[in-house]
N, C-alpha and C positions, 0 to 999 in steps of 0.2 A: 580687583582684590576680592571683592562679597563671591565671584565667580570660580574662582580658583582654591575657595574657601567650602565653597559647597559641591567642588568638582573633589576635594580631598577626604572631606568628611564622607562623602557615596563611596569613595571607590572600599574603603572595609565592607561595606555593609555588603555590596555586589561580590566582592573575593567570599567573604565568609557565609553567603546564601547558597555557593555551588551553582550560581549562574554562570554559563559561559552559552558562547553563540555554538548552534551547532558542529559547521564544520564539515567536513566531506567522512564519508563510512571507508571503513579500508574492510576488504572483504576476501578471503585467501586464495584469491585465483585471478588472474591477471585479463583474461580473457573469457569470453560467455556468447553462447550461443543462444537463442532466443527465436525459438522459431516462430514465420508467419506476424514480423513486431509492423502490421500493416495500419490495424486502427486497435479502442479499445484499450485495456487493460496493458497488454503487450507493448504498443506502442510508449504509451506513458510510463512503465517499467524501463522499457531502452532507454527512454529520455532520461529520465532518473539516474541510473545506472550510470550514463554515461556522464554526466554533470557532476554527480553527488560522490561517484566512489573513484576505486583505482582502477579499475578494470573500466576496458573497453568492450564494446559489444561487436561480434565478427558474424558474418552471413556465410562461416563456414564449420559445421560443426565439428569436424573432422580437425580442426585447426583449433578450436575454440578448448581449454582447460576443462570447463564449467557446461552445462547444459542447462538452464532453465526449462524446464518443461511443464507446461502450465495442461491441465490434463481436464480443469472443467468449471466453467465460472456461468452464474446461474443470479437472474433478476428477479424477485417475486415480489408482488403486491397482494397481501393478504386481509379480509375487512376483520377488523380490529371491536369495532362498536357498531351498533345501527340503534337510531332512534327509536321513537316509538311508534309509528309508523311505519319502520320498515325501512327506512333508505341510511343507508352508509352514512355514519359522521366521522370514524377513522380510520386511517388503512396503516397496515404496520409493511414497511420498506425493508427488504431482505438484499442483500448481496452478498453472495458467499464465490469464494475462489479456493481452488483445490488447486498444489503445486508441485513441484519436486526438483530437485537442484543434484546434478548426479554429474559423474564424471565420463561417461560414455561407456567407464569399464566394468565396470557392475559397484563402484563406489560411490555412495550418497555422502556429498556436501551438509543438504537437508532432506530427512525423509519425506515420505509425502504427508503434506501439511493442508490445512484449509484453515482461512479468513473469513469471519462470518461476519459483517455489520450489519445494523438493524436500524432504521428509523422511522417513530412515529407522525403523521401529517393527519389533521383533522381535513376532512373534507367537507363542500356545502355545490348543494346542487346551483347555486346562484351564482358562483364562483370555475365554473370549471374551468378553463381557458386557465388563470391563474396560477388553480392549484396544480393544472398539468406541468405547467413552467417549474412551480416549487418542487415537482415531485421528479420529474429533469433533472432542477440543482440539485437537489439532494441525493439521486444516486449519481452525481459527477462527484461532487462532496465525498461520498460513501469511495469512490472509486481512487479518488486522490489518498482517501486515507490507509486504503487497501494497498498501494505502491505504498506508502510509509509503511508500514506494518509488514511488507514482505522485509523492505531494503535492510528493516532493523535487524530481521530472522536470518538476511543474508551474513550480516556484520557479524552476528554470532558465531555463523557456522565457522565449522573445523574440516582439515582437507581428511579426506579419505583413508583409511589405515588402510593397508596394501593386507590384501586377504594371504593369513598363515596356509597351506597346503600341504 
């Protein structure tokens, strides 16, 4: 009864917050090309794609609606702070990805676009082994949210206006 009671009284508050579960993205092309989806970014994009939206991913561009064409994706570890002394205590974590989403005929899905994330990690020379690990997660971390962040820009896009002549 007390369960049923407070399973009634939640459910306003969850309807009127605008929570809902995400759900799969519908994205205007039924099919995508994705060249080279071996490891990497690419690879984790097909998977995505393939799970989360409506389209499937084909290994023939020629065949494929959509073209993702990923054009330049770049790691950097830049030192952020140094002690007094002289030795690194932060490094600032870069991942940026440049993209483009086009339809083979000279029509853009999405123009070319870049994702930049960034994260800070304190370092200690008594520690390295660890922070190499943390600095690992964190550009896998960076990389997961970078396929979020295209997927949503996919869901956006609009198909191709057919060029007036």
């Amino acid at each position: 009864m007390i369960r049923r009671f407070v399973i009634v009284a939640l459910t306003p508050i969850f309807i009127g917050c605008g929570f809902h579960l995400r759900g799969s993205a519908t994205v205007p092309f039924q099919t995508l090309y994705i060249p080279n989806p071996k490891s990497g970014i690419a690879l984790e994009l097909k998977r995505n794609i393939e799970a989360g939206t409506n389209a499937k991913v084909l290994d023939d561009p020629k065949a494929a609606e959509a073209i993702l064409e990923l054009t330049g994706e770049s790691r950097e570890k830049i030192i952020l702070s140094l002690t007094g002394t002289g030795r690194v205590s932060e490094f600032r974590l870069r991942y940026r990805v440049s993209y483009r989403v086009h339809d083979g005929k000279g029509g853009e899905y999405v123009p070319m676009s870049v994702v930049q994330l960034q994260r800070d990690i304190t370092y200690s020379d008594s520690e390295i082994l660890a922070k190499e690990a943390e600095e690992q997660l964190l550009f896998r971390d960076m990389q997961s949210d970078l396929v979020q962040q295209v997927l949503r820009r996919l869901s956006g896009a609009e198909k191709p206006k057919p060029k007036v002549q």
